[in-house]
N, C-alpha and C positions, 0 to 999 in steps of 0.2 A: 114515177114508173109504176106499171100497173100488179100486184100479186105480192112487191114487195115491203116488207117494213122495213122503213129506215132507222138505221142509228141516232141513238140520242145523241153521243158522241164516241170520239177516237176512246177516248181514256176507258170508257165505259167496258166497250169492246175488251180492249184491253185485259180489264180486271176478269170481263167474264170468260174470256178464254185464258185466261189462269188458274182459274179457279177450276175450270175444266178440267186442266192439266192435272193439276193438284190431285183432283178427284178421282180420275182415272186412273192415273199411278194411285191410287191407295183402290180401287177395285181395282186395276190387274193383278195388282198384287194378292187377293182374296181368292182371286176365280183361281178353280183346282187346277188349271195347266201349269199355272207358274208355281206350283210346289218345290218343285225340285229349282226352281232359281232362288226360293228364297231361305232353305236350307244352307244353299251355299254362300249367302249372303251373311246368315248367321257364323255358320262356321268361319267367316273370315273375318265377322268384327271380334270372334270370340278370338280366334289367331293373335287377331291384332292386340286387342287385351291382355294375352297371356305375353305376348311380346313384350306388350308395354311392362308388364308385371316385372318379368325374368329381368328386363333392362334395368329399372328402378331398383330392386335388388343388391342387381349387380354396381348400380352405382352405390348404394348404400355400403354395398364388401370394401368396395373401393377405395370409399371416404373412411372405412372404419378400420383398414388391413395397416397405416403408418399408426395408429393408435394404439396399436396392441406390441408392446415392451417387450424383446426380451429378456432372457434372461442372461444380467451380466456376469461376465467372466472375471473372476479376479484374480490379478496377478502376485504379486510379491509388493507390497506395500512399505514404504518407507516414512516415519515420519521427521519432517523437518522444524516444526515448528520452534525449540530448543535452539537452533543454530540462524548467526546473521550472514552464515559465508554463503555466496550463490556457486563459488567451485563447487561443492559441498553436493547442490542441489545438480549440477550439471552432470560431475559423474554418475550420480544414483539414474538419472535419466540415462544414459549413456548403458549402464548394466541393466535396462528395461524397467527400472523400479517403478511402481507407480508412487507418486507424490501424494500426501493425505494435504487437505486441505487444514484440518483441524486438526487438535491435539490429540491424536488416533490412540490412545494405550494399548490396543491390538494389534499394531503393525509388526511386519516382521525387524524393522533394521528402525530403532530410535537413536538420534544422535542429540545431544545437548553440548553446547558450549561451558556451560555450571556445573556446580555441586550436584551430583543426585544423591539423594535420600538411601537407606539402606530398604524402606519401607518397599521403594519401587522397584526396586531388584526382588525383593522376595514375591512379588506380585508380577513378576515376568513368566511366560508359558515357556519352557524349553526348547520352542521354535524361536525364541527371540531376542536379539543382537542390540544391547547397549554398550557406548561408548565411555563407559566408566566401569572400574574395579574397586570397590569398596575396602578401603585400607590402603589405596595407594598415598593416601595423603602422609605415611610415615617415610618417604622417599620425596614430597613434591612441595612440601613445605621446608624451607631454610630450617629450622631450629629442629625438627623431627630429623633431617635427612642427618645434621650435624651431633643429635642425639645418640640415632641410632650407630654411624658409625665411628663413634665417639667408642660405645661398648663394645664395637667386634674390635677395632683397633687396640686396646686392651690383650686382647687372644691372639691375636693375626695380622702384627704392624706391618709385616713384610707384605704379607697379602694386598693391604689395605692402606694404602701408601700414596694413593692418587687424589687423596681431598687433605685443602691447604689445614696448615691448625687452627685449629675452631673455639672459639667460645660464647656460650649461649649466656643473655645477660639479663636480671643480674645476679643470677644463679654461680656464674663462674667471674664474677666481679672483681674476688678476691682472689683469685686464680690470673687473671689475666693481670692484677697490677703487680703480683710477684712474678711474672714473667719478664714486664716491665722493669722490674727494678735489676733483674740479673742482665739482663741485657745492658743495661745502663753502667752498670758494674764491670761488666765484660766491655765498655764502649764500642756495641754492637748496635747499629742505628737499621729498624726496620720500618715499615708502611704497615699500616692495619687500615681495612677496609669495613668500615660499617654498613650494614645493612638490616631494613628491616626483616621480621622474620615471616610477613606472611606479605612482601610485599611484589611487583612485579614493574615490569617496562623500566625498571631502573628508579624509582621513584625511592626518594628520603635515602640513597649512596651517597656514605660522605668519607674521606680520608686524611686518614691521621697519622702524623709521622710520631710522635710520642702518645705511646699509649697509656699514659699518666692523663691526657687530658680529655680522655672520652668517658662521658658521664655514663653510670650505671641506667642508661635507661630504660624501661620496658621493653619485652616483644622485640631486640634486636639479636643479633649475631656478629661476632666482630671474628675474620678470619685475615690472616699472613698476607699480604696483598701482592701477587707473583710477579717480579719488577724486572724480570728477564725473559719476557717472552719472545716465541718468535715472530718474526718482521716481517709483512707482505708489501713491497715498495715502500719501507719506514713506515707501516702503519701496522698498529697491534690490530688483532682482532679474534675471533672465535668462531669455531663451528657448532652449528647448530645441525645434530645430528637426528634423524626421526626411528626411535624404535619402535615395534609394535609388540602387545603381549597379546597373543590372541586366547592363553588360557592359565590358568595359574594351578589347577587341580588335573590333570601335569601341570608343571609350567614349560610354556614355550615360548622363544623370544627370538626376534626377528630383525634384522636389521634393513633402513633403507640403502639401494648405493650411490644416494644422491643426497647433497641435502644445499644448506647456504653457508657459506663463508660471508658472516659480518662484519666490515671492519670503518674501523672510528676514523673520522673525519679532521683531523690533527696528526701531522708526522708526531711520531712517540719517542719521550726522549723521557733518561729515568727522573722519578719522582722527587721531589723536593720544596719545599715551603711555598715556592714561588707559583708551581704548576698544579697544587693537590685539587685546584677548584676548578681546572680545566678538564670539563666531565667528557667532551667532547676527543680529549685523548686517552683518558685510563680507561672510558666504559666503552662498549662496544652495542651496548643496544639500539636498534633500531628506531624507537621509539624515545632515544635522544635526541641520537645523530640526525633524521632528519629532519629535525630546527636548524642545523646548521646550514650556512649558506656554502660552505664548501661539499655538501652532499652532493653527490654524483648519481642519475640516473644511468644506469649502462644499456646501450643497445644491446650488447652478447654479455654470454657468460664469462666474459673476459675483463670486462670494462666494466668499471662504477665502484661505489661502496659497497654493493652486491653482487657476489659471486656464486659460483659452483663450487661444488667439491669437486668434481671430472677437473676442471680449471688447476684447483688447488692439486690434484696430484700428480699434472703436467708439471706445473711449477717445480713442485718435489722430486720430480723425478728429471727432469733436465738439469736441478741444480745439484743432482747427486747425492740426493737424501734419500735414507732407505725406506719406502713409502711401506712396503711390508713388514717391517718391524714395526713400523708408527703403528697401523692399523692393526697388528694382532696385538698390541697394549690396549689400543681402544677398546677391542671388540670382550678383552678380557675384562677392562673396569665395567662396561654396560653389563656383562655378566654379573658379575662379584657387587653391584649396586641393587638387583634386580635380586640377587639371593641374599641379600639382607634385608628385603622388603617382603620377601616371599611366604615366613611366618606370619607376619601382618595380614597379608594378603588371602592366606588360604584359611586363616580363622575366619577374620572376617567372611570371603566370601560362603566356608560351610555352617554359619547362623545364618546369611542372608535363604541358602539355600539348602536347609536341611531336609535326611531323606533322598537326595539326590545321588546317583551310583558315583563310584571312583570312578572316574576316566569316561565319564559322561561330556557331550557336547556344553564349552561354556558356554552363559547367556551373557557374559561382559568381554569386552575389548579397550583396549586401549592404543591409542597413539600419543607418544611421547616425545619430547624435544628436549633432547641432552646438549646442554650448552657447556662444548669443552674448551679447552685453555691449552695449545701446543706452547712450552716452551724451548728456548734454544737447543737443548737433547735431546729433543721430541721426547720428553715426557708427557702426557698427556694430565691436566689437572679436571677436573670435574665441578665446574662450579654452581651450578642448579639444576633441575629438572622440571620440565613443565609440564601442568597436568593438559593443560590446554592451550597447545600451540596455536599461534595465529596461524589462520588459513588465510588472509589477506592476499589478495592478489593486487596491490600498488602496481607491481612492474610485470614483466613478461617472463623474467626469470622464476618470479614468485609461482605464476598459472604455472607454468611447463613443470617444475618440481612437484608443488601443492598436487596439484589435480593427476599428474603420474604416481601420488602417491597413497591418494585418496582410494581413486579407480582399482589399484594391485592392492589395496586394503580388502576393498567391498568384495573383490572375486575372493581372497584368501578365506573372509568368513565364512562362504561354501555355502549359502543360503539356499534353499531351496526349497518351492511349492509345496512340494509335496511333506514338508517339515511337520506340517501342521496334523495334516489326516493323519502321519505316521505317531504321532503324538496324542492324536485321542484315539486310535488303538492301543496304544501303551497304556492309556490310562484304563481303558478297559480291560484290560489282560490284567494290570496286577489291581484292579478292583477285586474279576474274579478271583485271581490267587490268592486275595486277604481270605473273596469267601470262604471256599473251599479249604481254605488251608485246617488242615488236621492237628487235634490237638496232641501237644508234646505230653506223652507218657512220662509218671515217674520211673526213677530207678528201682524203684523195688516192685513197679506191675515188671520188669522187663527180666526175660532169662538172658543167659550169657550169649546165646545164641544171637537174638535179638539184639543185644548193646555191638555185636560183633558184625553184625547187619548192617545197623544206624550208623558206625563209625563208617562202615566201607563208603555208605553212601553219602555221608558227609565229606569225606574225602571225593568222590567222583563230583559231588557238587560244587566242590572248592575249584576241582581243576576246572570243570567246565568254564566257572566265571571268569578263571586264569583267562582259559584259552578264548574268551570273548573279546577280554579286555587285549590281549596280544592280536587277536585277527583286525579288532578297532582300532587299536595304534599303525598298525601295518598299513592299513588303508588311511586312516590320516594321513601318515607319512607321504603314501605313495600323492594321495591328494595335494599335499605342499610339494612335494618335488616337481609336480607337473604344474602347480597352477603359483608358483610363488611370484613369478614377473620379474620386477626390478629389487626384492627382497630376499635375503639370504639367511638362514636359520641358522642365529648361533648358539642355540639350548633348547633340547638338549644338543650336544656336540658330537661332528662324526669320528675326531679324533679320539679312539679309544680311553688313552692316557691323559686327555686335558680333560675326558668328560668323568674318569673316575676320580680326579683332582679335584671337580666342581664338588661334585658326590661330597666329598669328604668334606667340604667345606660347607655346604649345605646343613650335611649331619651335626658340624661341629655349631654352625646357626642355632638351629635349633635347639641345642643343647643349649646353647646361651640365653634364647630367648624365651624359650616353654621349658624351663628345668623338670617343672612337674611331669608333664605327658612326654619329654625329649626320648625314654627309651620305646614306647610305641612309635614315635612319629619318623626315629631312625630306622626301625626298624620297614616301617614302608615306606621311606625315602630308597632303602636299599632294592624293594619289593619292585617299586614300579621304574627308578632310573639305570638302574642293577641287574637288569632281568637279562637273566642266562637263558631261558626256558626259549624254546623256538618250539611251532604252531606244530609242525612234527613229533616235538619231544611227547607235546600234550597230549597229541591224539594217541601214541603210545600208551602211556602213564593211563589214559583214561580205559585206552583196552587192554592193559593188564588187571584195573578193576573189574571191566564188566566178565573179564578172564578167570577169575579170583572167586567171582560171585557165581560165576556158574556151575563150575568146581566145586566148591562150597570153602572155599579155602577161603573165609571170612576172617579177619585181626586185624587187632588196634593197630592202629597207622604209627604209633608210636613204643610198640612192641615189637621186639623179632625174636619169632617163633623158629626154633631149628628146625630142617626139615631133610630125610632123609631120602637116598639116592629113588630116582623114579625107576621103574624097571625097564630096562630095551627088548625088545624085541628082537633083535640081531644086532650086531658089529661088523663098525665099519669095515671093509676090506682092504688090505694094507699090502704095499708093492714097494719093492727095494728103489730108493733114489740115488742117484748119483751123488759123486762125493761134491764138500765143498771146497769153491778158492777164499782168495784173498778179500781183504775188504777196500773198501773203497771212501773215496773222500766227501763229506758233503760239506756242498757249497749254499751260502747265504745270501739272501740280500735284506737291506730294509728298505723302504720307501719312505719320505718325506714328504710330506705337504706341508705347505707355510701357507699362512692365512693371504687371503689377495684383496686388497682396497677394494672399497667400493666404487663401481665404477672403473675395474680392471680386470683382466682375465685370470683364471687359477692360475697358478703357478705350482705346477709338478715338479719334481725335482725327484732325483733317485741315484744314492750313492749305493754300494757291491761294497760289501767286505771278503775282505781274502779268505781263502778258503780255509775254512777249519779242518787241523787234522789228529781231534782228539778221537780214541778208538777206544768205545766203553766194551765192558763185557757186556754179554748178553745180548750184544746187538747183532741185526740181521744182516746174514752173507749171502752172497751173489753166486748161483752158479749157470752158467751159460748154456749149461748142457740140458739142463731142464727142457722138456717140450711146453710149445706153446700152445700146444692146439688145446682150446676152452675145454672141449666135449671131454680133455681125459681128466680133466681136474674133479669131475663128478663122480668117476669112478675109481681112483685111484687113492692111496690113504695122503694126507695133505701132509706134506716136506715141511717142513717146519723152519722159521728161520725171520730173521728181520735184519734185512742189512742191505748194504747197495748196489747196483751197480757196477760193473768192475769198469775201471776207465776208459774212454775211445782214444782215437789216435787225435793227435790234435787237430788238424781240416776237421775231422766231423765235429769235434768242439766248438769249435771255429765257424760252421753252420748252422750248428744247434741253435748258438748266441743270436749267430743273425736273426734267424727265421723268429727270435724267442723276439727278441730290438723289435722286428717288424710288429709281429701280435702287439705286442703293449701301443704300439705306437697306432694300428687297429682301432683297439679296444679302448685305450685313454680318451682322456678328453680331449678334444678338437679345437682348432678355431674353426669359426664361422665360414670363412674360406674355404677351410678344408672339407665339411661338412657341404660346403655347397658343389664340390667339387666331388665327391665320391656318392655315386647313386647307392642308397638305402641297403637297397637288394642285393648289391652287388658284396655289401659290406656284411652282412649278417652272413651270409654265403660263408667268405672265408672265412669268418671268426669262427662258424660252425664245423669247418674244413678242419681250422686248425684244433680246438678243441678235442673235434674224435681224433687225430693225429698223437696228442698227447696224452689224452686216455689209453689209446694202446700201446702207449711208451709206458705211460702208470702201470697197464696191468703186465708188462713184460717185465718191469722191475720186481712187480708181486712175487710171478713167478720165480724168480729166479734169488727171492730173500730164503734164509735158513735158518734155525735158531740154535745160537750158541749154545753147549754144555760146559758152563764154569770146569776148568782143568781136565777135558780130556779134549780131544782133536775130535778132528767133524766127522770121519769114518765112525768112532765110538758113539758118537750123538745120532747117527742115522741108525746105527745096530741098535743101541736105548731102543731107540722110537717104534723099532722090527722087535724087540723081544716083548714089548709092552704090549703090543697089535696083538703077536701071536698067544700070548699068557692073559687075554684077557679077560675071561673068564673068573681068574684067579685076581687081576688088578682094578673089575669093574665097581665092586663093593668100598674097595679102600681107597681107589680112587671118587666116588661120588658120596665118600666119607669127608675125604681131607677137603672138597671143592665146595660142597654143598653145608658142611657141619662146624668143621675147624674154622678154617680160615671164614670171617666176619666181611662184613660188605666195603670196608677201607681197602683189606689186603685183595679182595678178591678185584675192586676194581685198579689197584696197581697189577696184577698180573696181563688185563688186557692192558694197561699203559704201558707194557713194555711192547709191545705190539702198535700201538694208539702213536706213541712218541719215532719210531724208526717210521711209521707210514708218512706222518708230516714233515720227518725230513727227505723222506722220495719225494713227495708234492712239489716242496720250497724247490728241491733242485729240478725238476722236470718243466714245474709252469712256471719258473723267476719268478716267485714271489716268495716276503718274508712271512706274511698276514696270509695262514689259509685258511682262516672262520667262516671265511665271507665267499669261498671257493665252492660250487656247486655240487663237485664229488665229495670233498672231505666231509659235507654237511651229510649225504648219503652216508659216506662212512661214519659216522658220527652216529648216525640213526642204525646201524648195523651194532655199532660198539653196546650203545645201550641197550638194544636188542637181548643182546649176550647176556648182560649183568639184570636182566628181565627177571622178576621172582625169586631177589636171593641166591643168583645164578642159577637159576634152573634155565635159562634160555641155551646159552654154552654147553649145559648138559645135556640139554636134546638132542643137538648135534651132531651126538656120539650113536643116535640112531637115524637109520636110514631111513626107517616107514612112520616116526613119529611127524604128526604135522601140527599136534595141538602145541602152541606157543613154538615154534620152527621162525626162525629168521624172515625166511621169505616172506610170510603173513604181513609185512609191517608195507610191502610195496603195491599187492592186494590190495589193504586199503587207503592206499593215497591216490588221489588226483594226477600227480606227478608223473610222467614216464621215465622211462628207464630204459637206457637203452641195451645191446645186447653185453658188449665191453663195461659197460659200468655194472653190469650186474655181473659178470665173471668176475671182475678187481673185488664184488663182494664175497661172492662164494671163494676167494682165495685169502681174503682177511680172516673169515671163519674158520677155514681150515688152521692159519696161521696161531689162532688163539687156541685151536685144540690143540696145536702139538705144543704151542709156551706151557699152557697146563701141564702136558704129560712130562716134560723136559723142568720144570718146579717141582713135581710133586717126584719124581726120580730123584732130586738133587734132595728135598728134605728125607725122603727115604733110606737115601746114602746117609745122610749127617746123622741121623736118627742111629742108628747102626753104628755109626762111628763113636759118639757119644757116649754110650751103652758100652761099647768097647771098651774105652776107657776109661769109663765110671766102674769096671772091674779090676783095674788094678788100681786108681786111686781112690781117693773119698775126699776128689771136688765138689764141692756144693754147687758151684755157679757152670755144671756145664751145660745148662740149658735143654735136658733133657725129659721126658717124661720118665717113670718109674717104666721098669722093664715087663713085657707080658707077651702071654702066647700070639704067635703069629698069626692062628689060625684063628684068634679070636680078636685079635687087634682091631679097632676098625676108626685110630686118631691117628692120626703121624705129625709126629713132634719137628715145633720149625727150628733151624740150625742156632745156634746160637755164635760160637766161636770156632766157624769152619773155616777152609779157605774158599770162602764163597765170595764174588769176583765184586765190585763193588758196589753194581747199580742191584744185586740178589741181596747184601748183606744192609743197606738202606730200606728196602723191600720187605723183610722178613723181621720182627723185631724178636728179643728171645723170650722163648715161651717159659711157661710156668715151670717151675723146680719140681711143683709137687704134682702127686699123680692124682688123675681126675678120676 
C-alpha cells in the first residue's frame, strides 16, 4: 500500500506502544495541569503509610500488652511442707490460704508434724501461727507427764487423782519392788503395764501380773493397769479427745465436741497369765488393732472399731448414765493437766519470745489428743497425751471429725492480712519510742514537786496498759464466742467459783514448781485471771489522775494525804418526807449450770430458795407514799433509807413470777428450733420492753427505800435528817471533817456498802437473778458507787452542793460511749441522794455515842470506853467512832473502836 510503512512485526508494535504509554504517563504527570492530581496522589500514599505505620504499632501494643505482669496480690500464705496429712492441706484451701510451694519461713500459718526447735519460734514475726508450744513436751512425754504429776500429787492428791500410779525406771526400781512385796504380803494380786517412755502407736506395751518380774530397764514407765473399765458391746476401749491451746501467756484451753471412740478388737475379759499377750484386748490403739483380722471398717458413726463420741453419748445416755457428770470430770482433768504444764510452758515460751507485751497475740498453737480411760464409775483416767495427733484420714469417720476439726482451728487462730502491715508499724512506733525516749533523771536532780508529778504519771501509765490489756481480752473473747465452731472454752472458766478454784490451783503450781520467782508470778496470776477492773472502772481511775493533775493535787500513789473539807457554794435544800412502814422480805435465787458433753446442748437448770426473812438494822424501808415523779428527786433533799418493797397481794406476785419465767426463758439459751422459730426483731423488741419495765420497778423501789436510825423510830430519823439540813451551816465543817479526815478509805467505803448491799438485794428480787455482776444497771450503779468514793471521798462530798460540777457524779456518763437512758439515770441520782443521807444518819449516830461516852467517862474512870479526850464544841472538828454503844449490828461490824487517847 502506497504512503504507508509497514510493521516489522506484531510484538514490535506492541513494545512500542508501551513504551509510549509508559512515557506519557510520566510526562502527563510533569506537565503543570496535573499538579493538583499528583499532590493528591502523594498525600494518599503518605495516608497510606502513616496507616500502615499506626497498624504495625498497634500490632506491636498488642503482641506486647499479655507480656507485661502484673502486679501480684498476696494473700494469707500457709506453709505445708512440715506436714504429710492432705486434710491439713484441704482445709487451709478451704479458709482461702494460699499454699507455699517451698519451705516459706514467712508464711503466716506453719504447721509441722515434728519437733520444732526453740530457735524457730524465736525467729517468728508476730503475725505468725506455729503449730507447737515450746515446753509442752513436760505433759506429752510418758515419764515427764508421770514426773510432773508425781510432784503436784504430793500437795493435791485429792485434786489429782485421775492418773493410774506411776513409776519412772529405774529411778523408782526400788520403790516399785517394795510395793510389790506389800502387796504380796497383803495377798493383793495387781497388773502393771510397761511402757516405753518416749514411745508411741503402742510399740514395746508389755504386761505383768508380778511386778517382781519386770526388769529395771531404761526409758520405761510402769503404771497400775486399770482392769475394770467400762464395756462398749464387751469391748474395752478409749476416747481420744482433741484439745486446742491457742495461748499460754494468758492461757486458754478449748475443747473439741467431737472426737473418736477407739476400741480393741477382742471381747475383754479380766487379765491373767493366760491373756496378758493378747494386745489386741488390753490396748486400744489403732495402730495395733488394725492388724487384726477382726477390725471392722464402719460405714456410720455407729458401726466398726471406730466410732464417735455423738455415738458414745447416745449410748450413755439411753443406758442411763449420767453423761454430765462424766464430762464435767473430763473437762476438769484437761484443765488441772494443762495447769501443771503451764509453768513449763510460759518459761519456756517467754525465752523463746523475749520483750514481747503480757497479753500479746501468741505465735504458737497447739492441738492435742488426750487419750482417756472411762472406767465402770465413770471415772475418767488419763493415760497419755499426744503432741501430734494422727490426722489420718483411713475411714470417713476420720475426714468428717479430722478436717471439722482442723477448719474451727484455722478460723479460731483469727489470722489476718492485714497482721503483717500492722506489725511493721508497731515496729516503727516503738523504734521511734526507744528514740525519743528521755532520759530517766536522778533523785537528787528532782524536787518534790517533780517526784509527785513522775509518780502520778507513772500511775496513769500503769492504768492505761490495764485498760489495753482489759479492752484486748474483751475483744478476744468477744472473737472466740462468735467464731468458736464446734469448740467450747474451758479456761479460763465462766463459772465464777470453778474458775477461782483453778486460780488457786494454778498459784499453788507455781509455788511448787518456780519456788524462787512463785511470789511475783502469784501475784500476776492473780493480776490477769483475777481481774476485778472493768474498762469503766479504768477510764474513771485514769480521769481522777488527769483530775488530780490539773488541780495540782499531785501524791505518791502509795501515800494518803489527809485532805480537808472543799468549800460549797450553797446547801442542798431540804423538804419534810413522809413517814416510814414496815420492812419487807427479800427473796433469792441461784442459778446452776452443769457442764454439757460434747456434742450436746447446755443444760440450764435453776433451783429458788425460799425466802429469806433475816431483818438487819440499818437496812432500807419502803415507803409508798413517796412521789414518783423523777423531776422532784432533783430538787427536794433526798429521804434517806435502804430497804424494800412493802409486799403485793398475792395475784400480782403470781404475775410478777410469770412475766419474770417468761423473760428468762426470752433471754436464756435457746434450742435451735426455737431460735429458728422466733424472728430476731421481734425478740430483742420484748427483751428491750421488759427490761425498761423493770427498771422502773428498780427506780420505784429506790424511791421508796429510807434509812434506818439504830434505836429510834423513823419519824425521829427523818426530824435527824430535817435538823441536820436546817443547822447546816453549823454541821458542814464537822461533817466534811468526820467524812473527808477521820474515817480512812476502808471505813469510808463500808458506809456506801450499806447502801451498795440493800440495792443488790432490790435487783436479785426485781430481775430473778442471784449473780448481779453481769447486770447492765448494777454495773451503772457500780460506776456511780465508785464515783462517790472518787478522791478520798471527795466525790460524795460534792454532792452536798448544787452548783459544783468539777468531779460531780454525772461527769463519769459524759464521758462514756454508753447511753443512758432517762430511768436509769434517775435510779442514779436516787443512789446519790441515798448515800448522802447514810452519811448524815452515821455521822449523827457517832455524834450521839461521842456525847454519850464523854457522859460517862464523868462519873467513871473506864479506860476502854472508846472515846476521844473531851474538847470545846466549837473547836472540835474529829468525832469519835462508838465503841460500846447499842449500835445495831451491821453499825457496830462497820465502826471499829477508836483510839483511847486524844489526838
Amino acid at each position: 500500500m502506497p504512503g504507508v510503512k509497514p510493521s516489522s512485526s506484531l510484538t514490535s508494535l506492541m513494545m512500542d506502544k508501551q513504551d509510549v504509554t509508559l512515557t506519557s504517563l510520566t510526562q502527563y504527570a510533569r506537565r503543570p495541569g496535573a499538579t493538583q492530581s499528583s499532590s493528591m496522589l502523594q498525600s494518599a500514599r503518605q495516608q497510606t503509610s502513616d496507616e500502615k505505620r499506626n497498624t504495625e504499632m498497634e500490632d506491636k501494643k498488642a503482641v506486647q500488652a499479655p507480656k507485661k505482669k502484673r502486679k501480684k496480690k498476696h494473700g494469707i500464705t500457709a506453709n505445708l511442707s512440715g506436714t504429710r496429712y492432705e486434710v491439713i492441706r484441704l482445709m487451709c484451701e478451704k479458709c482461702k490460704f494460699d499454699i507455699c510451694k517451698d519451705d516459706d519461713p514467712n508464711s503466716y500459718l506453719i504447721w509441722s508434724d515434728s519437733f520444732v526447735s526453740a530457735d524457730r519460734i524465736t525467729e517468728l514475726k508476730p503475725f505468725q501461727r506455729i503449730n507447737h508450744f515450746p515446753g509442752m513436751v513436760e505433759v506429752t512425754r510418758k515419764d515427764c507427764l508421770a514426773r510432773n504429776m508425781i510432784k503436784i500429787q504430793r500437795h493435791h492428791a485429792d485434786e489429782f487423782n485421775f492418773i493410774p500410779k506411776s513409776w519412772i525406771l529405774p529411778a523408782d526400781f526400788s520403790m516399785l519392788q517394795n510395793y510389790a512385796k506389800d502387796l504380796k504380803a497383803k495377798k493383793k494380786y495387781k497388773t502393771f503395764i510397761v511402757k516405753p517412755s518416749n514411745g508411741a502407736q503402742g510399740h514395746g506395751i508389755q504386761l505383768y501380773r508380778n511386778a517382781e518380774k519386770i526388769p529395771p530397764s531404761e526409758h520405761f514407765i510402769v503404771q497400775e493397769y486399770i482392769d475394770k473399765p467400762l464395756l462398749l458391746e464387751g469391748y474395752k476401749f478409749d476416747l481420744r479427745i482433741y484439745v486446742l491451746v491457742t495461748s499460754c501467756d494468758p492461757l486458754r484451753i478449748f475443747i473439741f465436741n467431737d472426737g473418736l471412740v477407739r476400741m480393741s478388737t477382742d471381747k475383754y475379759t479380766n487379765p491373767s497369765d493366760g491373756n496378758l499377750g493378747n494386745l489386741f484386748m488390753h490396748l486400744t490403739n489403732y495402730s495395733v488393732n488394725k492388724h487384726n483380722e477382726f477390725y471392722q471398717k464402719g460405714d456410720s458413726v455407729e458401726t466398726g472399731s471406730k466410732r464417735s463420741i455423738r455415738y458414745f453419748n447416745d449410748y450413755l445416755r439411753k443406758n442411763d448414765y449420767d453423761i454430765v457428770l462424766l464430762w464435767r470430770r473430763i473437762y476438769d482433768m484437761v484443765v488441772k493437766t494443762l495447769l501443771v504444764a503451764h509453768p513449763h510452758l510460759l518459761h519456756a515460751y517467754r525465752m523463746c519470745r523475749p520483750g514481747a507485751p503480757a497479753g500479746s497475740d501468741s505465735v504458737c498453737f497447739e492441738v492435742l489428743g488426750f487419750d482417756v480411760l472411762i472406767d465402770r464409775k465413770l471415772n475418767p483416767w488419763l493415760l497419755e497425751i499426744n503432741r501430734s495427733p494422727s490426722f489420718g484420714t483411713d475411714e470417713k469417720i476420720d475426714f468428717d471429725i479430722k478436717s471439722a476439726l482442723i477448719e474451727d482451728t484455722i478460723r479460731l487462730l483469727n489470722i489476718k492480712i492485714s497482721d503483717k502491715r500492722r506489725n511493721y508499724f508497731a515496729q516503727k512506733a516503738e523504734a521511734q519510742k526507744r528514740l525519743f525516749r528521755t532520759t530517766k533523771r536522778s533523785d537528787a536532780d528532782m524536787t518534790e514537786l517533780d517526784k509527785k508529778k513522775q509518780s502520778i504519771e507513772k500511775r496513769k501509765e500503769e492504768l492505761k496498759e490495764h485498760l489495753a490489756r482489759v479492752r484486748k481480752a474483751t475483744a478476744r473473747e468477744d472473737f472466740e464466742n462468735r467464731n468458736a465452731g464446734r469448740f467450747r472454752r474451758i479456761f479460763p472458766s465462766e463459772d465464777k467459783m470453778k474458775q477461782q478454784k483453778y486460780v488457786n490451783i494454778m498459784s499453788s503450781i507455781f509455788g511448787i514448781v518456780m519456788s524462787g520467782r512463785a511470789p511475783a508470778m502469784q501475784k500476776e496470776i492473780q493480776k490477769v485471771y483475777n481481774n476485778q477492773w472493768r474498762e469503766e472502772d479504768l477510764l474513771d481511775m485514769i480521769a481522777e489522775c488527769e483530775t488530780d493533775e490539773k488541780d495540782g493535787k499531785l501524791y505518791s500513789g502509795g501515800s494518803k494525804i489527809p485532805r480537808g473539807p472543799k468549800p460549797l457554794s450553797s446547801m442542798p435544800v431540804s423538804v419534810q418526807s413522809p413517814p416510814m412502814e414496815d420492812e419487807f422480805e427479800e427473796m433469792e435465787e441461784e442459778e446452776a449450770e452443769y457442764a454439757s458433753p460434747p456434742g450436746s446442748p447446755n443444760l440450764n437448770r435453776r433451783e429458788s430458795r425460799p425466802p429469806s426473812n433475816k431483818s438487819r438494822p440499818g437496812s432500807l424501808r419502803p415507803d409508798s407514799r413517796v412521789s414518783n415523779d423523777a423531776s422532784s428527786l432533783c430538787n427536794s433533799r433526798p429521804n434517806s433509807g435502804v430497804s424494800s418493797m412493802r409486799s403485793r397481794p398475792q395475784s400480782n406476785m403470781s404475775a410478777l413470777n410469770s412475766r419474770s419465767k417468761s423473760l428468762s426463758r426470752l433471754t436464756g439459751k435457746q434450742s435451735v428450733l426455737q431460735r429458728s422459730l422466733i424472728d430476731d426483731n421481734f425478740l430483742i423488741t420484748v427483751v428491750k420492753e421488759r427490761e425498761d419495765e423493770l427498771t422502773k420497778k428498780t427506780l420505784q423501789a429506790l424511791n421508796e427505800m429510807r434509812i434506818k436510825f439504830p434505836g429510834k423510830t423513823d419519824q425521829e430519823a427523818e426530824l435527824i435528817l430535817d435538823t441536820l439540813h436546817e443547822n447546816w451551816k453549823f454541821h458542814k465543817p464537822r461533817i466534811a471533817s468526820y467524812w473527808l479526815v477521820k474515817l480512812d478509805s476502808i471505813k469510808r467505803r463500808k458506809v456506801i456498802d450499806i447502801v451498795r448491799s440493800n440495792v443488790r438485794a432490790v435487783l436479785q428480787r426485781i430481775w430473778r437473778i442471784s449473780d448481779v455482776d453481769n447486770l447492765r444497771l448494777y454495773r451503772i450503779f457500780t460506776r456511780v458507787f465508785n464515783r462517790l468514793l472518787w478522791s478520798h471521798g471527795q466525790g460524795l462530798w460534792n454532792c452536798f452542793s448544787t452548783t459544783s460540777q468539777n468531779g460531780s457524779w454525772e461527769t463519769i456518763f459524759s464521758k462514756s460511749s454508753e447511753n443512758i437512758c432517762e430511768n436509769e439515770f434517775n435510779c442514779c441520782r436516787r443512789i446519790v441522794q441515798l448515800c448522802r443521807d447514810c452519811l448524815l444518819i452515821v455521822y449523827q449516830f457517832a455524834a450521839e455515842a461521842k456525847s454519850s461516852s464523854q457522859h460517862n467517862s464523868e462519873n467513871t474512870d473506864l479506860s476502854s470506853t472508846g472515846t476521844l479526850s473531851s474538847r470545846d464544841k466549837s473547836s472540835s472538828t474529829v468525832m469519835a467512832l462508838p465503841s460500846t454503844q447499842t449500835m445495831s449490828q451491821r453499825y457496830s461490824k462497820l465502826y471499829p473502836r477508836a483510839d483511847t487517847t486524844a489526838t
